[in-house]
C-alpha positions in Angstrom: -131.9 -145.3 -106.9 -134.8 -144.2 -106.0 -134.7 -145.1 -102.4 -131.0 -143.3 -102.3 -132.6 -139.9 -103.8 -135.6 -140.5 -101.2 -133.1 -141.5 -98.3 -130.9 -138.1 -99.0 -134.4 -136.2 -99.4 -135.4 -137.2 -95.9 -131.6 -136.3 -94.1 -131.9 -132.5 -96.0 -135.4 -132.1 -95.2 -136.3 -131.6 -99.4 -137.9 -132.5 -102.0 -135.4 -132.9 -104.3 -137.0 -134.6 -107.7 -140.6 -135.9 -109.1 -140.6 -139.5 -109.6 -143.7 -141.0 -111.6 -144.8 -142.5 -114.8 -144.5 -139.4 -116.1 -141.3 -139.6 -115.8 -137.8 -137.8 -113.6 -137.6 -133.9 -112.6 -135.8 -132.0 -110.3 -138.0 -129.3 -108.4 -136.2 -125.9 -108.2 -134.9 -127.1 -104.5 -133.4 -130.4 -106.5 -131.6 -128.4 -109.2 -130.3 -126.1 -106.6 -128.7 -129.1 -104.4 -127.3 -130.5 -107.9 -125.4 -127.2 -108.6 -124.7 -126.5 -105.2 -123.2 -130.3 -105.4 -121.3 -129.7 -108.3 -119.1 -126.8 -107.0 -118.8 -128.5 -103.6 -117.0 -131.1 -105.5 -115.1 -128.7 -107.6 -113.8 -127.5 -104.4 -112.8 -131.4 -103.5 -110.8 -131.3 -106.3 -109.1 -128.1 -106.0 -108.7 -128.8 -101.9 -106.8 -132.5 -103.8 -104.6 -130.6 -106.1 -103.6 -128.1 -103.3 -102.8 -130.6 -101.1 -100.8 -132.4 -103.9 -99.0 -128.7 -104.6 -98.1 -128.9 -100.6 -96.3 -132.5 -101.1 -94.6 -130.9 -104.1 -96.4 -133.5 -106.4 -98.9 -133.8 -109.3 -101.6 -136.2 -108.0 -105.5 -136.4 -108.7 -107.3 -135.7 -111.8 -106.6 -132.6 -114.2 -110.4 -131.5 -116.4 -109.8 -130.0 -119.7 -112.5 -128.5 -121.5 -112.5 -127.7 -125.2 -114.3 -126.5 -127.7 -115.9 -129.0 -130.0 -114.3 -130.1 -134.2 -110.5 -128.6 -132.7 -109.3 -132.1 -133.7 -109.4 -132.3 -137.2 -107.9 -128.7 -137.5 -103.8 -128.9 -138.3 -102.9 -126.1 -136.5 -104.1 -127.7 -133.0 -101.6 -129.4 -131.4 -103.7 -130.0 -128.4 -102.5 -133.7 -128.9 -98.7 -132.6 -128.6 -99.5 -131.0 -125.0 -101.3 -133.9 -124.1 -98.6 -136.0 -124.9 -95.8 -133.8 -123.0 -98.2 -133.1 -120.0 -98.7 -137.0 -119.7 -95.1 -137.6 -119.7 -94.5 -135.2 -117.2 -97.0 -135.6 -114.5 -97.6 -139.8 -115.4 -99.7 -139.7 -111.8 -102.3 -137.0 -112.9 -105.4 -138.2 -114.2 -106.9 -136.3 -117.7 -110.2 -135.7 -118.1 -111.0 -134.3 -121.2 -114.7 -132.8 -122.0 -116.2 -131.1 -125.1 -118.5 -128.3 -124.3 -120.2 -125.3 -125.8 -118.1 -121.7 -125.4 -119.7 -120.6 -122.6 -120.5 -123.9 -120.6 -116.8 -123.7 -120.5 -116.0 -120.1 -119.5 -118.2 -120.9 -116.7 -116.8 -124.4 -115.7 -113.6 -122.7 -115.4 -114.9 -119.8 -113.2 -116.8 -122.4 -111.0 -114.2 -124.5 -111.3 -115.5 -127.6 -112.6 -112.9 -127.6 -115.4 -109.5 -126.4 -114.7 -107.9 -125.4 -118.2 -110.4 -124.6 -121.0 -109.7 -124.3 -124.6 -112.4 -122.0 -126.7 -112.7 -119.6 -129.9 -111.8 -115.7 -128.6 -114.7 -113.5 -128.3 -114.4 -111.7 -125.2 -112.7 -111.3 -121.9 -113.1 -111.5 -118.4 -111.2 -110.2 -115.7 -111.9 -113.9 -113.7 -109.6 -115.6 -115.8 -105.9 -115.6 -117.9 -105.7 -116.4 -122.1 -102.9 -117.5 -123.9 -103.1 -117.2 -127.5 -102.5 -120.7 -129.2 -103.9 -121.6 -132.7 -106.2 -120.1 -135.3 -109.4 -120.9 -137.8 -110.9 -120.1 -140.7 -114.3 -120.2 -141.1 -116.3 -120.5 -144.2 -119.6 -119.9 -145.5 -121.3 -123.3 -147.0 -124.2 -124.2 -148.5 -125.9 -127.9 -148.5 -126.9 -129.9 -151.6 -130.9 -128.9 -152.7 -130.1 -125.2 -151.8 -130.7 -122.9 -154.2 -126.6 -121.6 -154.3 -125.3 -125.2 -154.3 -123.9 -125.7 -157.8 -124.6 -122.4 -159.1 -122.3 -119.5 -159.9 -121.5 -117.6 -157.0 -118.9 -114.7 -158.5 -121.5 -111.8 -158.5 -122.9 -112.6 -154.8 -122.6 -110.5 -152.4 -123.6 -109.6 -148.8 -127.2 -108.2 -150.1 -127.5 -111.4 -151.5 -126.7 -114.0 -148.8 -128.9 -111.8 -146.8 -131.8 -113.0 -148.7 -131.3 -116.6 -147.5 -132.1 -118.4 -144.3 -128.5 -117.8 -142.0 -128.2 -121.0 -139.4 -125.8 -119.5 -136.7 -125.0 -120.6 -133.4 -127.0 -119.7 -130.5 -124.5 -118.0 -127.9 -122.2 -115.4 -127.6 -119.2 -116.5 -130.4 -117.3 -115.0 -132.9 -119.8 -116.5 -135.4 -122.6 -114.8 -133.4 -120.4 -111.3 -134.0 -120.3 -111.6 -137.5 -123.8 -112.9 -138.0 -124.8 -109.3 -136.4 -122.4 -106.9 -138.1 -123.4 -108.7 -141.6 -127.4 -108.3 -140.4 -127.9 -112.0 -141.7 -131.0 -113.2 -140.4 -130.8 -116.3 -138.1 -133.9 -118.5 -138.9 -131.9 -121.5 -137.5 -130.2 -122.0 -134.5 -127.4 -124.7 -133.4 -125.4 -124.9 -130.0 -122.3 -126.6 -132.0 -120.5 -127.4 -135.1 -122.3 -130.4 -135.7 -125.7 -129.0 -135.3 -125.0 -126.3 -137.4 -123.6 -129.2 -139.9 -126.4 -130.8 -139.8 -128.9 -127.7 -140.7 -126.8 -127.1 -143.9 -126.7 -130.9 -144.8 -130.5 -130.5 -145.3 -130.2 -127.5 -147.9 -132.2 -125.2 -146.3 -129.8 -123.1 -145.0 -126.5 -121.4 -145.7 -123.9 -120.9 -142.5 -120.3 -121.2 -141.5 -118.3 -124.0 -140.6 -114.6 -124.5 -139.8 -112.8 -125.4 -143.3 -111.1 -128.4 -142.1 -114.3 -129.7 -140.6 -116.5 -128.7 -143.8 -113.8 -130.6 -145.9 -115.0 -134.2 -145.4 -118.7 -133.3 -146.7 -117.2 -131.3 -149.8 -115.2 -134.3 -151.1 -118.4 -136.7 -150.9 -120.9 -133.5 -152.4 -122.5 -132.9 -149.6 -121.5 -128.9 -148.7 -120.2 -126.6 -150.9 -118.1 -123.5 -150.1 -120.0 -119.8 -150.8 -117.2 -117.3 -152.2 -114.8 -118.7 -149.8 -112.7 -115.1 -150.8 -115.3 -113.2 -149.8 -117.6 -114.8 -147.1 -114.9 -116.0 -144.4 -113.6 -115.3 -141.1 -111.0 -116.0 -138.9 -111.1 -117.5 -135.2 -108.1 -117.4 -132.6 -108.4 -119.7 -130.1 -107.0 -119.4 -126.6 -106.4 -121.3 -123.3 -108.1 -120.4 -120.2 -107.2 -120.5 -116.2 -109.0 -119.1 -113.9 -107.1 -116.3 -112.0 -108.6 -117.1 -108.5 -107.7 -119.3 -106.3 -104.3 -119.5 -108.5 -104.2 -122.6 -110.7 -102.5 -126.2 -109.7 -99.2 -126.8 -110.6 -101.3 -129.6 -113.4 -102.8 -126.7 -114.7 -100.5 -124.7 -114.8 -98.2 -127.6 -116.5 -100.9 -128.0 -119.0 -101.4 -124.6 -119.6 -97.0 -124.8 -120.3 -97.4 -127.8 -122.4 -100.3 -126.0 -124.6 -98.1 -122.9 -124.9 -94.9 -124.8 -125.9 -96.8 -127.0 -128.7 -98.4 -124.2 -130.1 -95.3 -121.5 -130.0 -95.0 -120.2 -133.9 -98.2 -121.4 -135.0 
């Protein structure tokens, strides 16, 4: 490897990495080649799928990006456009990726991902939503914290605000509410299982999808805080990017999606 990344560095004139015992970096010329790489290959793909569009065919390989703990929740039906897209367009190869909300946002901009599947929190004007399933989030508690097992009928906002809030760390719904509520984030997770994780050790209250949360209720492990009270609700949506217009896989995908979801 190291004689390919020192081979390439001598064709583009660069220094693309550190190599040592201290270990592997990329200088700021290295990590600039990388991301210039990435889109370069985006563009591969979306040069594939256009050609494929030409030929009237679905060919190549179709990324989906979604937001992480959508499979345990009943009203996706992600696996039901999976199913139908694969039936449809046998030739297309799926590539299906978990990422944070706005890693994927941006894969779809740049093109790295061609559909995306996130929470709604905000819009752009690069890119199309369809509404497709919702979420309800709760507020839980781990065991050893001070509201697990107690009697939670006269909390109240005032209250949780007197307890360390894990939240996650990006622009999300749960971010939104987190703000509004003025809870005070002493904690910080990039996903659901991070954030899991910092209530499992009963330091922290937060929120978690109900379906998610329900596994480590049934074994004692999280407890629900005034689920009437302490709650919210998550729509998610499907993204395509508006330009260049989507493939005809996406755009099959983005039908398939659409069609499972219709009612829910």
């Amino acid at each position: 490897v190291s004689r390919h990344v020192k081979d390439l560095e001598t064709r583009l004139g660069l220094t693309l990495c550190r190599r040592g015992r201290a270990g592997f970096a990329l200088t700021p010329e290295g990590q600039r080649v990388y991301d210039e790489t990435l889109r370069l290959l985006a563009s591969v793909r979306g040069f594939l799928g256009s050609i494929d569009d030409i030929h009237a065919r679905m060919g190549g390989q179709l990324a989906v990006a979604v937001f992480d703990k959508t499979a345990s929740n009943p009203a996706a039906r992600i696996h039901e456009a999976i199913a139908a897209f694969s039936a449809q367009a046998p030739h297309v190869q799926l590539q299906l990726h978990v990422g944070s909300i706005n890693a994927i946002e941006r894969g779809i901009i740049d093109g790295g991902f061609q559909v995306g599947i996130i929470p709604a929190h905000r819009s752009s004007q690069s890119l199309d939503y369809t509404d497709l399933f919702g979420e309800t989030m709760l507020l839980y508690c781990g065991a050893g914290h001070p509201l697990f097992g107690a009697a939670h009928d006269a909390l109240d906002w005032d209250a949780v605000r007197r307890h360390p809030f894990a939240g996650l760390g990006y622009h999300s719904p749960n971010m939104q509410l987190s703000h509004q509520a003025q809870l005070e984030r002493t904690a910080t997770g990039f996903d659901q299982e991070s954030i899991a994780t910092l209530l499992l050790s009963g330091r922290f209250l937060g929120f978690l999808p109900d379906h998610y949360a329900e596994a480590f209720e049934r074994c004692g492990r999280l407890q629900a805080v005034r689920p009437d009270l302490f709650n919210y609700h998550c729509q998610f949506v499907s993204l395509l990017r508006r330009s260049p217009a989507p493939s005809r896989a996406a755009l099959l995908f983005q039908q398939c999606l659409a069609q499972a979801h219709a009612g829910a």
